[in-house]
C-alpha atoms as one frame of an Amber mdcrd trajectory, in Angstrom:
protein
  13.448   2.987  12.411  10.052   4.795  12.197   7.325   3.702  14.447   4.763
   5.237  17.121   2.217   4.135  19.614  -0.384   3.475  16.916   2.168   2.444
  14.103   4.473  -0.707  14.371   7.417  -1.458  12.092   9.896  -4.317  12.214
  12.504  -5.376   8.594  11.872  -9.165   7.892  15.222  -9.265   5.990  15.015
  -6.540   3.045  11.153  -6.246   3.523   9.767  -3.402   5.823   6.540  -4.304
   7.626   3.918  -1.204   8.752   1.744  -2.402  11.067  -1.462  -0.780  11.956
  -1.416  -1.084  15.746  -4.445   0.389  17.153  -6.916  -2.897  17.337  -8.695
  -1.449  20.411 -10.393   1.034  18.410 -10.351  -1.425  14.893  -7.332   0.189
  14.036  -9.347   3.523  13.014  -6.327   6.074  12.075  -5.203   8.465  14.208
  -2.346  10.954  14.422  -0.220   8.984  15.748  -0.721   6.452  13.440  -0.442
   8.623  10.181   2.443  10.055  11.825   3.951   6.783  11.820   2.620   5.725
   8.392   4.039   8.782   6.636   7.613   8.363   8.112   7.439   4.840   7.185
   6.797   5.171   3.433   9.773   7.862   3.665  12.041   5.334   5.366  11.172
   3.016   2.658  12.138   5.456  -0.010  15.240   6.291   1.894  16.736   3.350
   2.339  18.520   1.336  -0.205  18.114  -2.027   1.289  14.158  -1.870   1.792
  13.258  -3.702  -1.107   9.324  -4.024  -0.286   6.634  -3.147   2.019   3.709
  -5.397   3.853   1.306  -2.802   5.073  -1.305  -4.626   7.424  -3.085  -4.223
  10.733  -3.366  -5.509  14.296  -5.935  -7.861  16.518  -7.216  -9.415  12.840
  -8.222  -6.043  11.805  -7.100  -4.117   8.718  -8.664  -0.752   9.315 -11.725
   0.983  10.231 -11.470   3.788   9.034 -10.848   7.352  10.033 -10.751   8.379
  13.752 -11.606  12.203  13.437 -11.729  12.941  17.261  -8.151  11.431  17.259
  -6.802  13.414  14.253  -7.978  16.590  15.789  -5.244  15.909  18.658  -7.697
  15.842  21.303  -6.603  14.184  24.183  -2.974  12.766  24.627  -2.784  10.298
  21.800  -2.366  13.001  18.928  -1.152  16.106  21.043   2.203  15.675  20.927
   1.950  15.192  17.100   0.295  18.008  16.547   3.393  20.575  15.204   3.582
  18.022  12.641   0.592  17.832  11.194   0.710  21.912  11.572   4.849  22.024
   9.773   3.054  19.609   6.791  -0.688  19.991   6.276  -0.080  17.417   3.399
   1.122  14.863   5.635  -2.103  12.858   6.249  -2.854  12.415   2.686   0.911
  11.237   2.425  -0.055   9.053   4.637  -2.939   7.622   3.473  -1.308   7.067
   0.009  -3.435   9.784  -1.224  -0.586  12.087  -2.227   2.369   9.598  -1.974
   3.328   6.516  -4.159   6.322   4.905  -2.287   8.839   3.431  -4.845   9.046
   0.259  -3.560   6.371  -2.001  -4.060   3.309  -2.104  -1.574   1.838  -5.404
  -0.728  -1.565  -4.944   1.524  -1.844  -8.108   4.064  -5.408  -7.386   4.699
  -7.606  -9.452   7.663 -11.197  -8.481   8.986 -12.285  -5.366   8.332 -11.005
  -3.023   5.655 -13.372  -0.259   4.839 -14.074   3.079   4.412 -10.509   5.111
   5.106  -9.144   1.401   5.015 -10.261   0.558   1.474  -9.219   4.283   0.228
  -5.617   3.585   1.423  -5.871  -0.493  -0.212  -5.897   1.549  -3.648  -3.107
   3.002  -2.696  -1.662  -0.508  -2.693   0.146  -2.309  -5.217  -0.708  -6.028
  -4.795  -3.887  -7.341  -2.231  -3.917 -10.425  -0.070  -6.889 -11.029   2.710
  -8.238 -13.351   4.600 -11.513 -15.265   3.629 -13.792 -13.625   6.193 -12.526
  -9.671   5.667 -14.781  -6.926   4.960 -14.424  -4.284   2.306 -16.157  -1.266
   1.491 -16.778   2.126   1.422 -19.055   3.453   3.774 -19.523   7.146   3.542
 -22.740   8.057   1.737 -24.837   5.829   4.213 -23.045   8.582   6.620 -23.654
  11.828   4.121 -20.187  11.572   3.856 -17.505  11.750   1.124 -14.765   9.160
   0.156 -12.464  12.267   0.048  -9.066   9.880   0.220  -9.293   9.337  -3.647
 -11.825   6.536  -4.313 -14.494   8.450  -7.221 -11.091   8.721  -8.780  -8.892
   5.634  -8.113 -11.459   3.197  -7.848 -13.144   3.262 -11.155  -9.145   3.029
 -12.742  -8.843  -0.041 -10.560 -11.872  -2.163 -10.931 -14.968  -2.179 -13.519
 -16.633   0.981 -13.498 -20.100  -0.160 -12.718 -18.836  -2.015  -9.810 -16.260
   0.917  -8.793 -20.379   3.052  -8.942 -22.257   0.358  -6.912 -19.373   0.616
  -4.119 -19.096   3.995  -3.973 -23.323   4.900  -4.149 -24.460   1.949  -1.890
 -22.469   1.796   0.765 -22.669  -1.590   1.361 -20.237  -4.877   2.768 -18.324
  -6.783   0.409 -16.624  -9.995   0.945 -12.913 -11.243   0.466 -14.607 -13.633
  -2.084 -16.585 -10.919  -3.596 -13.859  -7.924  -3.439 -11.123 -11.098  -5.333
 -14.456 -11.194  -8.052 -14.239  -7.580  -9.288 -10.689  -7.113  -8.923 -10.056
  -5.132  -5.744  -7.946  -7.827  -4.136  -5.907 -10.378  -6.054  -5.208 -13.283
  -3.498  -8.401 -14.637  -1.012  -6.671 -17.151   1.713  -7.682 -18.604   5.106
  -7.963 -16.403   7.822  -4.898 -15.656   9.785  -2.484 -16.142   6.774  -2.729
 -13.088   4.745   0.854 -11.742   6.485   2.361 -15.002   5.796   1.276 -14.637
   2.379   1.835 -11.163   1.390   5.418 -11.760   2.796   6.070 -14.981   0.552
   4.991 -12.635  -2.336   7.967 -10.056  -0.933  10.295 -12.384  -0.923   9.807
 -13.063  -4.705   9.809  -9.444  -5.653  13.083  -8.635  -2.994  14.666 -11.329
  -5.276  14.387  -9.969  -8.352  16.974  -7.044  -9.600  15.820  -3.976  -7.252
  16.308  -1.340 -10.074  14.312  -2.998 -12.550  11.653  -3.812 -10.056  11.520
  -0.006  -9.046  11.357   1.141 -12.725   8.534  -1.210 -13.790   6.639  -0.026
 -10.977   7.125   3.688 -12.326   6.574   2.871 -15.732   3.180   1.011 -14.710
   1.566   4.250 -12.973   3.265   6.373 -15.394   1.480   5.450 -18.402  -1.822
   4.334 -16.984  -3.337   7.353 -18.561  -1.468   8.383 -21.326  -2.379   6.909
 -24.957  -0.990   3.359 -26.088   1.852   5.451 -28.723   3.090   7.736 -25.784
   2.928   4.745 -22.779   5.106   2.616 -25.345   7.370   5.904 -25.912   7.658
   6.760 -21.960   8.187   2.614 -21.337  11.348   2.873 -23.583  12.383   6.382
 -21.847  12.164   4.199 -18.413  13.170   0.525 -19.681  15.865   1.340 -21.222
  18.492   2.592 -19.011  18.024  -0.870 -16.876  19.726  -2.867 -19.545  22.923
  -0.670 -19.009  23.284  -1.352 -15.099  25.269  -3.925 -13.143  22.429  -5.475
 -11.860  21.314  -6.694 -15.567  24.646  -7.683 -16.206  24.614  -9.581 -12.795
  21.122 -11.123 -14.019  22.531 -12.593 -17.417  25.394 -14.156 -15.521  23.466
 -15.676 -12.709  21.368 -17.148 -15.165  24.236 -18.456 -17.330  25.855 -19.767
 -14.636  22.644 -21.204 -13.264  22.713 -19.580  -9.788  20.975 -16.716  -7.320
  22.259 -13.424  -8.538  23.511 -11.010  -5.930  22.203  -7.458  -6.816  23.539
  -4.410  -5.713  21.628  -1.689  -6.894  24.234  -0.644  -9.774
């Protein structure tokens, strides 16, 4: 199982769980902890029995950020991760969900604070629980900075565009409450209970017929930019083939017969 110093992971049952595990530092990333991120959305894709992923952080805090002292390898928390970042100069935008979609679904479990290099990664997301009193946002103008991990792009596909523009040019702190408001997050809930949460919601998708679940997801990002004629054409391309596996033959008889169905990726 993948894992580091900076990157816990533990199955609850056919769910993988990343754990940002730096809360010293606000769990800023560092190599270690991309190193550990990117291996864990491979073992997800690897493995056959992973049917979701809870991505979520340490000590009540999401993520900071980025650590840039730390991703430079200085000092001995990134240097013996150093030959990978050299062998894959891609891998901390794999990551950071930048350049990687995992195929399972992503579930963010999201508690205190959650901006800059955290929020770019939460679009990287597929479904957003936090806590009542986290913080969202992305900081990097008020720094002269640039939100380089893929929020001018992602964010204005995600939420309202004039919102996506008043995150992005001011800088500024936005609530749980306010983040649920314009669509960034879908579930607000008291502090302390977004894991329990975003797990309950993995249990309902780890129920549900694996293949299908993996193809809707596809299907979803695949035609978020094409026109309506050719999403509907690609949907078919994708759906199709489902209705032709033993899972969906599984599903009609478990509902028949009015009991779980046991899926087995067929």
């Amino acid at each position: 199982m993948a894992g580091t110093e900076h990157l816990a992971v533990r199955r609850e049952g056919a769910t993988l769980v990343l754990t940002l595990n730096r809360p010293e530092a606000k769990n800023a990333l560092s190599l270690p902890m991309l190193v550990g991120l990117h291996d864990g959305w491979a073992e997800a894709d690897a493995e056959d029995s992973i049917r979701s992923i809870v991505f979520t952080g340490a000590g009540g805090t999401f993520c900071a950020g980025m650590d840039l002292k730390a991703l430079a390898g200085n000092g001995m928390a990134g240097e013996q991760y150093r030959d990978r970042l050299k062998a894959d100069p891609d891998l901390h935008w794999k990551a950071m969900l930048r350049h990687h979609r995992p195929r399972k679904p992503v579930i963010a479990a999201v508690e205190g604070y959650c901006v800059a290099g955290g929020t770019e990664m939460l679009q990287g997301t597929d479904i957003r629980v936090a806590g009542e009193s986290a913080t969202f946002g992305l900081f990097e103008v008020k720094r002269g900075l640039f939100p380089i991990g893929g929020s001018t792009v992602r964010l204005p596909r995600q939420i309202p565009r004039t919102h996506a523009l008043e995150m992005l040019l001011t800088g500024r702190p936005y609530s749980a409450r306010e983040a649920a408001g314009i669509g960034l997050i879908g579930h607000v809930v008291p502090d302390g209970t977004a894991l329990a949460k975003a797990l309950e919601i993995a249990e309902q998708i780890n129920a549900c017929g694996p293949l299908a679940v993996e193809a809707v997801k596809a299907s979803v990002y695949e035609t978020a930019e094409m026109t309506e004629s050719d999403g509907l054409a690609a949907e078919l391309k994708r759906g199709w083939p489902v209705f032709d596996t033993a899972d969906a033959k599984e599903g009609a008889r478990a509902f028949a017969e009015k009991r779980p169905p046991v899926y087995k990726r067929e």
